[in-house]
C-alpha positions in Angstrom: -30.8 42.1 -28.4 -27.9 42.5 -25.5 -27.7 42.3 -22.1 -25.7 41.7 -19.5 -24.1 38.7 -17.4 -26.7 36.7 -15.5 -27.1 37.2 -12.8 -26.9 39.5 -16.0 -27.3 43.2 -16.1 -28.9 45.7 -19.1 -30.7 48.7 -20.0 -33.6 48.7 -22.6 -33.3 51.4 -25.2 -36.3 51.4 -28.3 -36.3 47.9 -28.1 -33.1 46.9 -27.9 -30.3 46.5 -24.6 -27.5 48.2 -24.3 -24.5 47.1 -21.7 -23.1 50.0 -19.4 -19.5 51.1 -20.6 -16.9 52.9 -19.1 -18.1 56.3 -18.2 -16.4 59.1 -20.2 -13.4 61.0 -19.9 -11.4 57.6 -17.4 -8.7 56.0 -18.9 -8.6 52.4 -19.5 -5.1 50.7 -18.8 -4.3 53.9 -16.4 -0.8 55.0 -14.5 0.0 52.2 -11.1 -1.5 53.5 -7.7 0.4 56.0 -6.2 2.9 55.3 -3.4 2.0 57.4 -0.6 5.0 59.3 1.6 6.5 56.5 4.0 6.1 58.1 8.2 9.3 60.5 9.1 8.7 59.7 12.4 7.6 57.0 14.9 4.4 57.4 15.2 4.5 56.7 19.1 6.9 59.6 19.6 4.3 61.9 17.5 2.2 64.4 19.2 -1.6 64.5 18.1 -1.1 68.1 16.3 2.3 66.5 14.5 0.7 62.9 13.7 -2.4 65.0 12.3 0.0 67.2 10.0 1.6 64.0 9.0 -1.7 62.4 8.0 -2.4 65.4 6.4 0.7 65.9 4.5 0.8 62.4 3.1 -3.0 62.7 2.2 -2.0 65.7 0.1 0.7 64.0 -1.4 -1.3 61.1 -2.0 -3.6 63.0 -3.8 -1.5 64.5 -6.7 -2.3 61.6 -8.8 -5.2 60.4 -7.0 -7.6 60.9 -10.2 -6.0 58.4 -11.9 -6.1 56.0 -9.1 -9.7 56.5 -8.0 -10.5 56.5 -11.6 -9.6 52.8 -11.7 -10.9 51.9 -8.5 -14.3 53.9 -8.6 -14.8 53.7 -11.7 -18.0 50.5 -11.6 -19.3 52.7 -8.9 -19.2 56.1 -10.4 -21.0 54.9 -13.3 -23.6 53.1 -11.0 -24.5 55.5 -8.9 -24.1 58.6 -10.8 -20.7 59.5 -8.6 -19.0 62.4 -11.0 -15.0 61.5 -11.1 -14.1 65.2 -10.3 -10.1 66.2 -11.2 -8.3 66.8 -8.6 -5.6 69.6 -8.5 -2.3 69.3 -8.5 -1.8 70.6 -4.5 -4.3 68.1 -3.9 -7.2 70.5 -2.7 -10.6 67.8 -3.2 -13.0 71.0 -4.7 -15.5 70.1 -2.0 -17.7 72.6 -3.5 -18.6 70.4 -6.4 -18.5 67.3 -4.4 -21.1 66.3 -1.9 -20.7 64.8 1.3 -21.3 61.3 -0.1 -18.9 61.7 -2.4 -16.5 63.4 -0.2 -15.8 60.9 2.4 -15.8 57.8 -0.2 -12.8 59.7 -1.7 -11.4 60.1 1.8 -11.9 56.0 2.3 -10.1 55.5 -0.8 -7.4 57.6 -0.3 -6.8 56.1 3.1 -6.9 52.5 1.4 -3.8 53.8 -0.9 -1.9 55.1 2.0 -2.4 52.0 4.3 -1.4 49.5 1.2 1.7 51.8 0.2 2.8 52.3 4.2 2.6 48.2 4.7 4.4 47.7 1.2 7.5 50.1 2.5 7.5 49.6 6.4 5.9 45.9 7.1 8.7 44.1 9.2 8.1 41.2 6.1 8.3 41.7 2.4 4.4 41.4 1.6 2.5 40.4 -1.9 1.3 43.5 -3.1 -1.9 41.8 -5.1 -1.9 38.9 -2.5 -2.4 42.1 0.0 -4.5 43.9 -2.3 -7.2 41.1 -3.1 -7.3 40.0 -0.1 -8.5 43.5 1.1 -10.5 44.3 -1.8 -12.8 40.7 -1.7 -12.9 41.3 1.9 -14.7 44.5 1.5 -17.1 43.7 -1.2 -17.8 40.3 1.3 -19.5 42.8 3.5 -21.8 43.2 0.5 -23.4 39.9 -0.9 -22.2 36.6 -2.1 -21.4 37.5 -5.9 -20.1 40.7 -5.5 -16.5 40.2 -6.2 -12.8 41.6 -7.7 -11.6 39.1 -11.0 -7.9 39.1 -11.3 -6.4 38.5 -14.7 -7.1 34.8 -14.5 -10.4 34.9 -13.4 -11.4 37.7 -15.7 -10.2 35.7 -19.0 -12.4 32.9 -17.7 -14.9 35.6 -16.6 -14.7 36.4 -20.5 -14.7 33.3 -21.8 -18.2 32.1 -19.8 -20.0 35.3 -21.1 -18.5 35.2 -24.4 -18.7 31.8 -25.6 -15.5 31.8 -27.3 -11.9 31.8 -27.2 -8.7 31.0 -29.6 -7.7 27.5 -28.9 -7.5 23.9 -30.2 -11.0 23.0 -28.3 -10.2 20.9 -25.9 -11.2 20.1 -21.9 -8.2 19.2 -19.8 -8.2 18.3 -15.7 -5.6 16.7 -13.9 -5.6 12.9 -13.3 -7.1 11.9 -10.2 -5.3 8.6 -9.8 -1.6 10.3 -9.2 -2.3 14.6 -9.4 0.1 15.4 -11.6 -1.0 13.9 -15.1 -3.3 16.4 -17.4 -5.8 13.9 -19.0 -7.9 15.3 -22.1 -11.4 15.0 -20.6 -13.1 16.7 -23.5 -12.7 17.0 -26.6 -14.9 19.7 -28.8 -16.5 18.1 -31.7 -15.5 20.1 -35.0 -12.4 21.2 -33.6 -10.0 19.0 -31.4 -12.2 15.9 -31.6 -12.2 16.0 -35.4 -8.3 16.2 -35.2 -8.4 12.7 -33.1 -7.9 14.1 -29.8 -10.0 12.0 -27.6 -10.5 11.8 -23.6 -8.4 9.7 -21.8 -5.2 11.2 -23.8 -2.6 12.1 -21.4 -0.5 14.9 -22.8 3.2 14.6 -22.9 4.5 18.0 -24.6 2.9 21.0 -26.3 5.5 22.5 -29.0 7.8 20.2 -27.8 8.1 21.5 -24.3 7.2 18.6 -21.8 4.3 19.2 -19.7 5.5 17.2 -16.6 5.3 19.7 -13.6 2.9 22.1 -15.6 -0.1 23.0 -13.6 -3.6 23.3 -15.2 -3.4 26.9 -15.9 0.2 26.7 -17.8 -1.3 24.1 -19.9 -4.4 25.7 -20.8 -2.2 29.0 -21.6 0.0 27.1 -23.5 -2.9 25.7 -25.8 -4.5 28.6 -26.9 -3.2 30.9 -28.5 -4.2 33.7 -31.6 -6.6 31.7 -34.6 -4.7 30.4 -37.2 -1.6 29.8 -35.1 -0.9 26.3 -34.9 0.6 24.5 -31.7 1.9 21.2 -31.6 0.6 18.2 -29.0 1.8 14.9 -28.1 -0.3 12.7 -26.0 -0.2 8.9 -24.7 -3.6 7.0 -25.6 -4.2 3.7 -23.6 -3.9 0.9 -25.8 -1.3 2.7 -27.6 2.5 1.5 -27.7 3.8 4.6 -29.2 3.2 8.5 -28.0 0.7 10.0 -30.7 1.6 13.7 -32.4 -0.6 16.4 -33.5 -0.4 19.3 -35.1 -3.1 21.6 -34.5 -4.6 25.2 -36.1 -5.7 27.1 -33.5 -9.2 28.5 -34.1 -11.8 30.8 -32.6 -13.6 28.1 -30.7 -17.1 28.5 -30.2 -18.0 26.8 -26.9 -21.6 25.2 -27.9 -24.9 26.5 -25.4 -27.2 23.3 -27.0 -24.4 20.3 -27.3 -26.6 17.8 -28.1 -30.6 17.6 -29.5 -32.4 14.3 -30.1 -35.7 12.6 -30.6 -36.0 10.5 -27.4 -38.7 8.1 -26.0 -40.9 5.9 -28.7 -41.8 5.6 -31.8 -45.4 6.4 -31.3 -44.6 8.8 -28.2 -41.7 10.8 -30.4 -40.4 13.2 -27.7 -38.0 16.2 -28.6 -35.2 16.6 -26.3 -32.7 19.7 -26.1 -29.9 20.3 -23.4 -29.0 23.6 -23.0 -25.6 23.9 -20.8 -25.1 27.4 -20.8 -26.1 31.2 -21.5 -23.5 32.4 -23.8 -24.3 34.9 -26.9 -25.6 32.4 -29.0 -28.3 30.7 -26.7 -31.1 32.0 -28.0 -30.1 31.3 -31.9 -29.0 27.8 -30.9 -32.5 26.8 -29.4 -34.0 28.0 -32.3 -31.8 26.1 -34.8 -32.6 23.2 -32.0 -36.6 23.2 -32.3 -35.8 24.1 -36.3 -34.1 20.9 -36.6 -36.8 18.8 -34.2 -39.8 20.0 -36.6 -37.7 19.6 -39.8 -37.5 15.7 -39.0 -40.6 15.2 -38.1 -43.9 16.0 -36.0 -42.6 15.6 -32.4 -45.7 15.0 -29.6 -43.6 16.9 -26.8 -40.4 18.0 -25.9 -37.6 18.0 -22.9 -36.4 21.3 -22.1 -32.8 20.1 -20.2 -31.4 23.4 -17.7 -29.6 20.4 -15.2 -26.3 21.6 -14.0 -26.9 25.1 -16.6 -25.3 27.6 -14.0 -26.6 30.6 -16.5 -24.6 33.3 -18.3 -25.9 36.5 -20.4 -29.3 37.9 -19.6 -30.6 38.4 -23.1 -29.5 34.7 -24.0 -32.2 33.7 -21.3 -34.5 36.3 -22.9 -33.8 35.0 -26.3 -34.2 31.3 -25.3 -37.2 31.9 -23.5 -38.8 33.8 -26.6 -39.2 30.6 -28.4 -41.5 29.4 -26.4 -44.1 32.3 -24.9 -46.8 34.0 -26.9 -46.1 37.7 -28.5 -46.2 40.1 -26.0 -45.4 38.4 -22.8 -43.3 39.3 -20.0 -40.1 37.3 -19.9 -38.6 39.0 -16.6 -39.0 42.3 -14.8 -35.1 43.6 -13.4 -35.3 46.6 -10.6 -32.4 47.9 -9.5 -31.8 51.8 -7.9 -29.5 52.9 -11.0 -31.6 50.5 -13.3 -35.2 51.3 -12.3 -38.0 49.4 -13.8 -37.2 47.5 -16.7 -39.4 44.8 -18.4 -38.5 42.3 -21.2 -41.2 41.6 -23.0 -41.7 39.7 -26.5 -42.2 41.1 -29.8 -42.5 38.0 -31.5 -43.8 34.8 -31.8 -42.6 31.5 -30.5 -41.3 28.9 -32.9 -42.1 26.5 -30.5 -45.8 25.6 -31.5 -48.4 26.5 -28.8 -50.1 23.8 -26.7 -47.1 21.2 -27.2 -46.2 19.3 -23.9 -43.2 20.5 -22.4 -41.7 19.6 -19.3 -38.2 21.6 -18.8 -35.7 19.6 -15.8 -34.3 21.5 -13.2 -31.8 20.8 -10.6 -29.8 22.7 -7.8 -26.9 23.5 -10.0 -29.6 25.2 -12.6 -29.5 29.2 -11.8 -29.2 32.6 -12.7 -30.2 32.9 -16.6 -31.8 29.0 -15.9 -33.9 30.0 -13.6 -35.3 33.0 -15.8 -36.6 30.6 -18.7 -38.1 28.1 -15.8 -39.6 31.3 -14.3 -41.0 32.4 -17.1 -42.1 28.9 -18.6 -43.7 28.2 -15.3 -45.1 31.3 -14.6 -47.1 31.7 -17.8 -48.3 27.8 -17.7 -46.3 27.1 -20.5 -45.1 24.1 -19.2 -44.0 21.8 -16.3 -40.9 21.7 -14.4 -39.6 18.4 -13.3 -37.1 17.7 -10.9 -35.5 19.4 -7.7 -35.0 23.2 -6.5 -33.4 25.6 -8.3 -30.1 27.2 -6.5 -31.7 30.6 -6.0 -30.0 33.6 -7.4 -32.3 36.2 -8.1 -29.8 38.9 -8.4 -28.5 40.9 -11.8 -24.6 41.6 -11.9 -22.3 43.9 -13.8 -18.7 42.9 -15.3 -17.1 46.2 -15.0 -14.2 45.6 -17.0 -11.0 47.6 -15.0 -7.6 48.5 -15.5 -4.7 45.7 -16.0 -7.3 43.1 -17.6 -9.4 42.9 -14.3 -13.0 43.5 -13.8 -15.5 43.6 -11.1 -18.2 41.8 -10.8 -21.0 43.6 -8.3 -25.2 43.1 -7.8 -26.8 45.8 -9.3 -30.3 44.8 -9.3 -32.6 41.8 -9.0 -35.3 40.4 -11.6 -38.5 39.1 -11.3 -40.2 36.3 -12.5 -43.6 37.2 -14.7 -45.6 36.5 -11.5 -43.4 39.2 -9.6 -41.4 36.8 -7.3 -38.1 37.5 -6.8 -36.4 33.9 -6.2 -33.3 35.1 -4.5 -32.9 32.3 -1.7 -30.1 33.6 0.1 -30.8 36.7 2.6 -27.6 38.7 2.8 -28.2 41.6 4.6 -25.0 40.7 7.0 -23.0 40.3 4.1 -21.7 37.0 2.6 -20.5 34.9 5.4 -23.5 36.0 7.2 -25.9 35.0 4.5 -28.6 32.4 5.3 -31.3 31.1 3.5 -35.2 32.8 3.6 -37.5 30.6 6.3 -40.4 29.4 5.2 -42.6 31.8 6.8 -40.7 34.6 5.1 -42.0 33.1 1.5 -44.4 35.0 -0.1 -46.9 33.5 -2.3 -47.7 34.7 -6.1 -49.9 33.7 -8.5 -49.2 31.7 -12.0 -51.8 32.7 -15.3 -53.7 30.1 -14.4 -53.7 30.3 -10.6 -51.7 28.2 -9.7 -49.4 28.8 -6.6 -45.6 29.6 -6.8 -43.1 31.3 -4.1 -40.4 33.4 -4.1 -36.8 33.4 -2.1 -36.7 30.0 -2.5 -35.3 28.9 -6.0 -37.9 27.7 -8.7 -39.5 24.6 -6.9 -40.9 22.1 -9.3 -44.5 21.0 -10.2 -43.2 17.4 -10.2 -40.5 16.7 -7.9 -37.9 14.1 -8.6 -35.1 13.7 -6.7 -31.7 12.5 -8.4 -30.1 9.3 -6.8 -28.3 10.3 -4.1 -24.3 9.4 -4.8 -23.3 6.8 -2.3 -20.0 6.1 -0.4 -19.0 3.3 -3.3 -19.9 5.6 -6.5 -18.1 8.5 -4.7 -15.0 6.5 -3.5 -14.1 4.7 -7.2 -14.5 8.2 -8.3 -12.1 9.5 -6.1 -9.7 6.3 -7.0 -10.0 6.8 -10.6 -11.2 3.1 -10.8 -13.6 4.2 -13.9 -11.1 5.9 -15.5 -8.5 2.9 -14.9 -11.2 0.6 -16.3 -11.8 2.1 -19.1 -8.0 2.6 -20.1 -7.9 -1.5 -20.0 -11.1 -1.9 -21.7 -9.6 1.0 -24.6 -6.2 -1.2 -24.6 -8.2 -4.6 -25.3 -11.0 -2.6 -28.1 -8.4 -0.3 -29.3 -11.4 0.8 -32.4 -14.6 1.2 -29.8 -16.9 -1.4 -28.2 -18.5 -1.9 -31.7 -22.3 -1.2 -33.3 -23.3 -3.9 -31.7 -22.4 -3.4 -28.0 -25.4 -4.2 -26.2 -23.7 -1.7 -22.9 -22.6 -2.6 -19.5 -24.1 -6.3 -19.5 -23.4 -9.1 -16.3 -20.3 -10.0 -17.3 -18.7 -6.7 -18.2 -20.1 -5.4 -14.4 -18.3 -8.1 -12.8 -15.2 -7.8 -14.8 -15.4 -4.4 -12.9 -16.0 -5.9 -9.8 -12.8 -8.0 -10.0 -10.8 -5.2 -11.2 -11.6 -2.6 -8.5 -10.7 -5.6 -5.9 -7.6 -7.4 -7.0 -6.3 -3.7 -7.8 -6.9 -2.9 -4.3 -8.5 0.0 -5.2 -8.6 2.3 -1.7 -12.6 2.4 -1.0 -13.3 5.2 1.5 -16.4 5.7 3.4 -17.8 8.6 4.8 -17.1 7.4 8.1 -13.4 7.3 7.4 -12.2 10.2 8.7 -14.4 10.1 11.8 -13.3 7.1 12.9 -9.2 7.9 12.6 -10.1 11.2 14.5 -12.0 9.1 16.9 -8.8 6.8 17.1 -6.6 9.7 17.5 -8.5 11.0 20.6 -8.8 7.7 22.6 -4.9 7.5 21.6 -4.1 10.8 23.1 -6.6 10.4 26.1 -4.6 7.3 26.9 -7.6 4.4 25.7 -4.6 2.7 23.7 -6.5 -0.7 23.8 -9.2 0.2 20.9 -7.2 0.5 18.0 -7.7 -3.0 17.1 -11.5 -3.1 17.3 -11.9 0.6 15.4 -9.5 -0.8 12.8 -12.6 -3.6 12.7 -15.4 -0.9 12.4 -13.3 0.7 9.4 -13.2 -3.0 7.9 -17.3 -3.8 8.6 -17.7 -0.5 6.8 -16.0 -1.2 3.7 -17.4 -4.9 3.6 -20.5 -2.7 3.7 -19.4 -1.0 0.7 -19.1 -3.9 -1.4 -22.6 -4.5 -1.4 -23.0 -1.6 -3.1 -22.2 -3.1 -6.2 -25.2 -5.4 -6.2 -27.9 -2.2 -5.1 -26.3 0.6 -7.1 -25.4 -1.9 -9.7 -27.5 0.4 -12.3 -25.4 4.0 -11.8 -22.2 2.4 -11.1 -23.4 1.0 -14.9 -24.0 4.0 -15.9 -20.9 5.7 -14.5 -18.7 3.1 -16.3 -20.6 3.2 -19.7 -20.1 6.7 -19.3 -16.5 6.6 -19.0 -16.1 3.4 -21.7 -18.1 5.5 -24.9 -16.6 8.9 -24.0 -12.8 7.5 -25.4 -14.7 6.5 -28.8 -18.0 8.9 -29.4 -18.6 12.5 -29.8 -20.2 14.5 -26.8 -23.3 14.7 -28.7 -23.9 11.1 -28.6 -22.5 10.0 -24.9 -24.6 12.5 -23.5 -27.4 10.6 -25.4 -26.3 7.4 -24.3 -26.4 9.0 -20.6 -29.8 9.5 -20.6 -30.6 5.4 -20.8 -30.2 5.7 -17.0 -31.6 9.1 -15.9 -34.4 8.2 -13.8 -35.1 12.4 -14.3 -35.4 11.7 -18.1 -37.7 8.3 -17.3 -39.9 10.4 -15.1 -40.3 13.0 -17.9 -41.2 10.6 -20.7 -43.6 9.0 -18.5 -45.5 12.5 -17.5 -45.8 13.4 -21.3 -47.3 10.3 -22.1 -50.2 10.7 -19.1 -52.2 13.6 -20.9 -54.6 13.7 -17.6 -51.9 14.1 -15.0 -49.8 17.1 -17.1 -52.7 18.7 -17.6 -53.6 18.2 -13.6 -50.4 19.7 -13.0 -51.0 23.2 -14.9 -54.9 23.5 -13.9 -56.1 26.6 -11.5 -55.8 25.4 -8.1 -59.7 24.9 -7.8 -59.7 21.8 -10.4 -55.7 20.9 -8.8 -53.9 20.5 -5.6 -50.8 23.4 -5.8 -48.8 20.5 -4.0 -45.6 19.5 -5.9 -46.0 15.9 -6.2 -43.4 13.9 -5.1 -41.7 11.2 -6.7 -39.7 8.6 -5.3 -36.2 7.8 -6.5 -36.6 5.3 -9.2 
């Protein structure tokens, strides 16, 4: 089965879905717009006949080759809206016979978009960026639109690729540049099977790829410079904490395969054996993944329940939702409904049956970053009382999009449609009728209320709201600032240089006097702690400064220091994520991604709250009965 990117985009056909394509008979890869004729005259010494004979003239000539240009430019729309791409002759006459008035003047916009970009290219008193100038206008316009609607430049459209794809020709490994100066490229990931298994680890900073230094690269070089065709090798030298000399790799490039389910796990007790399976993304494989997932959890072993993780899953294909959420609803259910005026009415139903065996526990997490594709399998899993979602709203986006792949390895990406839950909510939470800066999210009162199979309540244009709400721990000014100092990342280069091999199978973690070996670091390094009062207090400085108050420097400069004393007692009431933050950081230089993540979930007070609903029979059930035998109220539970 294939569909589109999520907010994704398809067409059923006898069972199957089948992408749009280019329509027939445009070229791909076509001739460079058309340069329109510069002005002959000034255009204040022009009389209205003259300046309209000009116009006209230079629309004519403009027009010569205008298939080829409005073949690139339309051609996303055309297909959508059944616009025919009509020649044009060679004297530029537009056949408005065959053309209706629709269609007419959006040819008549577009030719006027060529001749304004070509007169500012040739007359503008400054040399101007041609795609600076061109994007700028293009994203401008489809701003007026919606939110996701947009134009992907060559950059953006490999990454565009890459998201929906799943895959790319590369060594496997996650780069980002170091924090503590901005110009170092750190390894922060490495893929297990391809650069991890090579003995690339995080942490690594790289010094040359085929012997060409990376000093003064930016992100982008490097990460061009890296991949490269499969079975081309590439050459990378990095410096690993703890290390005296530079290490060297060489490296066969493969067709990497970015994983959907990174990690699966029993989790919780021995007699309360709970499944748990992460799904990060919405690539191609998805749906295969989560089956191989739930394959694996029943081959070792009867599990009692299972965690369902979407957290931080901000979607990808439509059919990998479909697929995903296949292994868990009965045969012939409604996954999602998608409506769209060149799409109609098009429903997704299953043909199959669910690997995932019926009446098994199943709570699936949700946050704010889970959307798009995420928010179709919590739809549908919520919808059809399949199981319970724990955690906090949804993002929202309710709308199905098209990559229109275009000329010059650009695409656009544009809204044609939005789906629909099984209950028929749409959970679109912004309203965008003014466009995207003028978008705004749904008021309550403009919620409408639907019904799940068993009755219970749900809403639409507001996200998927949990059954069981539990808030994350909010990040304070502490966590957030020795983030922003690298003081984790420093830490665990020291703690790498003294356990060069790992912590050891016998680490018991982030114990008392590990913490407060931390806690002396981050102050005799003076690491810079920053609250979020900072800034407001050196504008508030600035202002009494300029207004002449020049005698309260010395007591804001006091405030700023109260603040940060403040700070420090952070360490003593956010002692258990700050743990968790530098465990993190410590087990990433040494373990695969498959385990750290694991090791992560010791102090996810989401995960704790999970466990302990699927070993309370009476209040999961509670939560899924007909509102008659339940409240509909989330309940609401308390940062733990």
């Amino acid at each position: 089965m294939r569909l589109g990117p999520v907010g994704g985009f398809a067409v059923r056909t006898r069972g199957k879905v089948a992408l749009y394509d280019r329509p027939r008979g445009v070229r791909k890869g076509a001739a460079a717009i058309p340069r329109a004729c510069a002005p002959t005259e000034d255009a204040q010494g022009e009389s209205p006949a003259t300046a309209v004979t000009s116009w006209q003239e230079r629309v004519k000539g403009a027009a010569k080759g205008f298939a080829v240009f409005s073949a690139g430019m339309l051609v996303g729309v055309g297909l959508l809206v059944g616009i025919s791409l009509v020649e044009i002759s060679s004297d530029g006459a537009l056949g408005d016979s065959a053309i209706d008035a629709h269609q007419a003047e959006l040819r008549q916009k577009m030719q006027l978009f060529d001749l304004i970009l070509s007169d500012i290219d040739t007359a503008y008193v400054d040399p101007i960026n041609p795609e600076k100038l061109f994007e700028t206008g293009v994203n401008a316009m489809l701003g007026s639109l919606d939110p996701y609607t947009q134009f992907e430049n060559v950059s953006e459209n490999q990454e565009l690729q890459l998201r929906t794809s799943g895959r790319y020709g590369g060594i496997g490994l996650g780069i980002g540049v170091d924090v503590r100066n901005g110009s170092d490229i750190l390894v922060m990931s490495a893929f297990e099977g391809y650069a991890y298994d090579a003995g690339l680890r995080p942490g690594d900073r790289l010094i040359s790829i085929n012997d060409t230094l990376v000093n003064g690269a930016n992100l982008q070089q490097t990460t061009e410079r890296l991949r490269g065709a499969p079975g081309s090798t590439v050459r990378v030298q990095v410096q690993r904490p703890g290390v005296p000399e530079p290490l060297a790799f060489q490296l066969e490039r493969k067709r990497v395969m970015l994983r959907d389910v990174p990690t699966t796990a029993y989790i919780g007790s021995e007699t309360n054996r709970v499944g748990y399976i992460r799904l990060q993304s919405f690539a191609r494989n998805a749906g295969l993944e989560v089956r191989s997932a739930l394959q694996a959890l029943k081959a070792g072993g009867k599990f009692n329940a299972l965690v369902l993780d979407l957290r931080g899953n901000p979607g990808g294909l439509l059919d990998g939702a479909v697929e995903v959420a296949e292994q868990f609803v009965p045969k012939g259910s409604t996954i999602v409904t998608t409506r769209g005026r060149a799409l109609g009415d098009q429903a997704y139903v299953t043909s199959r049956d669910p690997i995932f065996p019926q009446g098994t526990p199943l709570v699936v997490l949700v946050d704010g970053n889970s959307a798009s594709a995420s928010e179709i399998v919590a739809g549908a899993l919520q919808d059809l009382d399949i199981g319970v979602v724990v955690g906090s709203r949804t993002y929202g986006k309710g709308l199905i999009q098209n990559i229109q792949t275009l000329p010059y390895s650009t695409s656009l990406r544009f809204t044609v449609g939005r789906y629909y839950t099984p209950s028929g909510r749409c959970i679109q939470a912004l309203n965008y009728k003014d466009g995207a800066a003028g978008a705004k999210k749904y008021a309550d009162g403009e919620r409408k209320e639907f019904r799940t199979r068993n009755g219970r309540v749900v809403r639409d244009a507001g996200g998927i709201e949990p059954d069981l709400i539990v808030e994350a721990p909010k990040v304070s000014d502490l966590e957030a600032s020795l983030f922003k100092q690298g003081a984790f990342l420093s830490f665990a280069d020291k703690f790498a240089e003294k356990h060069p091999n790992g912590p050891g199978p016998n680490w018991a973690g982030v114990d008392d006097a590990l913490y407060n070996e931390f806690k002396q670091f981050v102050l005799q390094n003076k690491t810079k702690l920053e609250s979020r009062f900072d800034e407001t207090l050196a504008e508030l400085t600035r202002n009494l400064s300029e207004a002449g108050y020049t005698n309260t420097s010395e007591e804001m400069e006091t405030l700023r220091n109260l603040t940060h004393k403040d700070m420090m007692a952070y360490f003593a009431s956010e002692r258990r994520l700050i743990s968790r933050d530098l465990q993190h950081h410590i087990l990433m230089r040494f373990e695969p991604e498959s385990q750290w993540l694991l090791d992560d979930l010791k102090y996810d007070n989401q995960v704790a709250e999970a466990l302990r609903l699927l070993s309370d029979g009476d209040q999961y059930a509670a939560l899924l009965r007909a509102p008659d035998a339940a409240s509909n109220v989330a309940l609401n539970v308390t940062q733990l």
